[in-house]
C-alpha positions in Angstrom: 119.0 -134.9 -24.8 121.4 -132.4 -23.3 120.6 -128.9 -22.8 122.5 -125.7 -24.3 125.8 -125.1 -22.3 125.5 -120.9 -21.3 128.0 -119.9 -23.9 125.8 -121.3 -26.9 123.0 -119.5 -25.4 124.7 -116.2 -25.5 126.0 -116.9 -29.6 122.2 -117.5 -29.7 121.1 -114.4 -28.4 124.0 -112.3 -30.2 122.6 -113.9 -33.5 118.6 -112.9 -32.5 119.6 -109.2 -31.7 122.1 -108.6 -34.6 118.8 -109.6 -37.0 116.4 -107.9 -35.5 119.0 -104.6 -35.7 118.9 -105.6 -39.4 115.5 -105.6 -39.5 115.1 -109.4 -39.8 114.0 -112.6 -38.0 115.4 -116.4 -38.3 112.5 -118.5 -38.6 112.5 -122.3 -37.2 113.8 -124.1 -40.3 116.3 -121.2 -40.7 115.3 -118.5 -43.4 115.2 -114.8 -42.3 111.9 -113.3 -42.4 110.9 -109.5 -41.9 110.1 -108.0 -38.5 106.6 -108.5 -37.7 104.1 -106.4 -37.0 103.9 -106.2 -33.3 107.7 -104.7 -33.7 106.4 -101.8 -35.8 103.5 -101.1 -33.5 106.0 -100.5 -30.6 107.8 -97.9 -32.4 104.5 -96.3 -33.3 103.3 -96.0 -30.0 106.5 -94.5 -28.9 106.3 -91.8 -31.3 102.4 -91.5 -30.4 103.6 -91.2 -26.6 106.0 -88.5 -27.3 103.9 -86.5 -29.4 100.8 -86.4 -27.1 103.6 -86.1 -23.4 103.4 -82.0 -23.6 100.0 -81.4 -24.4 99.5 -84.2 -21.7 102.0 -82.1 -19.3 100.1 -78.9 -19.8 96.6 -80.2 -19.5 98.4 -81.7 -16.2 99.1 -78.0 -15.4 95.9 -76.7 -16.1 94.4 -79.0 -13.6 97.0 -78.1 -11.2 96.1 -74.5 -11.6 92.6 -74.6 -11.6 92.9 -76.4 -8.4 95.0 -73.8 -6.9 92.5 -71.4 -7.4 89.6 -72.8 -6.0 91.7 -74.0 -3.4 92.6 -69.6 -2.9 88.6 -69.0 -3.5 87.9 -71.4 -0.7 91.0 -70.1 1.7 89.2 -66.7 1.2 85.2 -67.3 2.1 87.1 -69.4 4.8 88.5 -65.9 6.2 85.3 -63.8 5.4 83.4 -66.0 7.8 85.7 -66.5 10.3 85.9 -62.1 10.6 81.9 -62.0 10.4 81.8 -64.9 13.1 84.5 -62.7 15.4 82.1 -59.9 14.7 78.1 -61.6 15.1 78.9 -61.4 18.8 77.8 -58.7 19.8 76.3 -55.4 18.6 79.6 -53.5 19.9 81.9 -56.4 18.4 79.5 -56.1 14.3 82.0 -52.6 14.0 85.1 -53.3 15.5 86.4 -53.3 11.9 89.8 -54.3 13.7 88.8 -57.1 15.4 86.7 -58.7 12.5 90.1 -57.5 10.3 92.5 -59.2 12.4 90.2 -62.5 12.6 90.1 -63.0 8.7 93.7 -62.4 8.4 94.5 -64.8 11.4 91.9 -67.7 9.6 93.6 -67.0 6.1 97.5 -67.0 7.2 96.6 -70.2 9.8 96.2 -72.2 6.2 100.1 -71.3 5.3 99.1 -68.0 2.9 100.2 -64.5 3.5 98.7 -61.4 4.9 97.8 -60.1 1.1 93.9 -60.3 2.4 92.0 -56.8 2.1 88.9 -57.1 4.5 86.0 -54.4 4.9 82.8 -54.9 6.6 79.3 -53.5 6.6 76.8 -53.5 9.4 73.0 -53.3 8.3 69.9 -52.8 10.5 66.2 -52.9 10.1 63.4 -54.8 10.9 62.5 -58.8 10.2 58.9 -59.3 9.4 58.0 -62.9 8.3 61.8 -63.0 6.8 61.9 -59.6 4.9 64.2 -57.3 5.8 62.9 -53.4 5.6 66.0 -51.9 5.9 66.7 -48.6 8.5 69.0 -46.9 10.1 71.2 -48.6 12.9 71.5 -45.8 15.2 69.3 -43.1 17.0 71.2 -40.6 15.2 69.9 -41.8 12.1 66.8 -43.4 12.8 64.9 -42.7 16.0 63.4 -46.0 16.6 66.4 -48.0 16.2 66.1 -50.9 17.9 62.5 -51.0 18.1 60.0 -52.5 15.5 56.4 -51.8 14.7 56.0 -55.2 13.1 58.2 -58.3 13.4 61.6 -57.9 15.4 64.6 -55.8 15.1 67.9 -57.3 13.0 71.5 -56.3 13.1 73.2 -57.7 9.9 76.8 -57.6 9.1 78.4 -58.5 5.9 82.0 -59.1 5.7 84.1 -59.2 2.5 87.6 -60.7 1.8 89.5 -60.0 -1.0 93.1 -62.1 -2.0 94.8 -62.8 -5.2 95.5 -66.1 -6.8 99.1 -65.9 -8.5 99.4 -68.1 -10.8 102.5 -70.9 -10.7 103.4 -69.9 -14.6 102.5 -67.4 -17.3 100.4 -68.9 -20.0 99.3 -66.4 -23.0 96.4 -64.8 -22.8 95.5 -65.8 -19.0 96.2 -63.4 -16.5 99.5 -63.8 -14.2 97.4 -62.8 -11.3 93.2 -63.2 -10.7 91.6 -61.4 -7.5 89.5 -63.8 -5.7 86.9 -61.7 -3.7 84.1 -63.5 -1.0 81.4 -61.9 0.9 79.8 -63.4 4.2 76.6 -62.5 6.0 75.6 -63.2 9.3 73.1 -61.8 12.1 74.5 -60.1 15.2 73.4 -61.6 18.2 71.8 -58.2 19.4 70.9 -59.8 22.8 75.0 -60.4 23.7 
């Protein structure tokens, strides 16, 4: 038995590939048959591919998106704490508006965003009696016993809040191009530093 020299192997192949062009194939003992059915399916699934790709691509994008945003929302309660932690030092440090200011900016532009962080903080004071807060003013000007508690201990609160946008990377009807993503933080001021 010899085997095929290479040039009757490519006549071969020529002959395969010209038939299944026509839409036929050469059985064993010779007679052409129709393409079978697994050479159909192929070309099915290719259009199936091609008509499912962009609703595919823009769930894809949606994802992307979504992630983007709660990667913002994140980036922002990141900064709120960071400008309440600055400011829990110390009663003089809970309204140094600057200082806690600059300390969420520095947080959220230290993750690669920009300065477009609006920051505002709040300092309340009362008195903690078995963990409820009766509120009062925070200084003797306001409230003569500041400081001082008839029950329970005195508390200095402050409440930071950062504000940022989330731009979106494309405009898709009916979604805005642009979301503000706003996050608050509460702490206790050390009132003893």
């Amino acid at each position: 038995m010899t085997l095929p020299s290479r040039p009757d192997k490519l006549i071969a192949r020529k002959r395969r590939s010209s038939l299944v062009a026509a839409g036929l194939s050469r059985r064993s003992n010779g007679v052409k048959a129709p393409l079978c059915h697994a050479d159909r399916q192929s070309g099915q699934s290719l259009l199936e591919m091609a008509l499912m790709l962009p609703f595919l691509l823009l769930l894809l994008l949606g994802v992307i998106e979504i992630g983007r945003y709660a990667y913002i929302g994140i980036l922002v309660g990141n900064a709120a704490r960071a400008g309440a932690a600055y400011g829990v030092q110390s009663n003089a440090q809970s309204v140094d508006t600057v200082g806690i200011t600059n300390a969420a900016i520095n947080d959220f532009m230290s993750n690669g965003q920009g300065s477009s962080l609006t920051v505002t903080s709040a300092v309340m004071c009362g008195c903690d009696s078995s963990g409820t807060v009766t509120t009062a003013g925070c200084t003797p000007a306001t409230n003569p016993t500041a400081g001082r508690c008839a029950a329970g201990h005195w508390v200095v609160i402050l409440t930071v809040t950062a504000s940022g946008t989330f731009n979106s990377l494309f405009n898709y009807p009916g979604i805005p191009a642009s979301i503000s993503v706003s996050r608050a933080s509460a702490m206790r001021v050390n009132v003893n530093g």
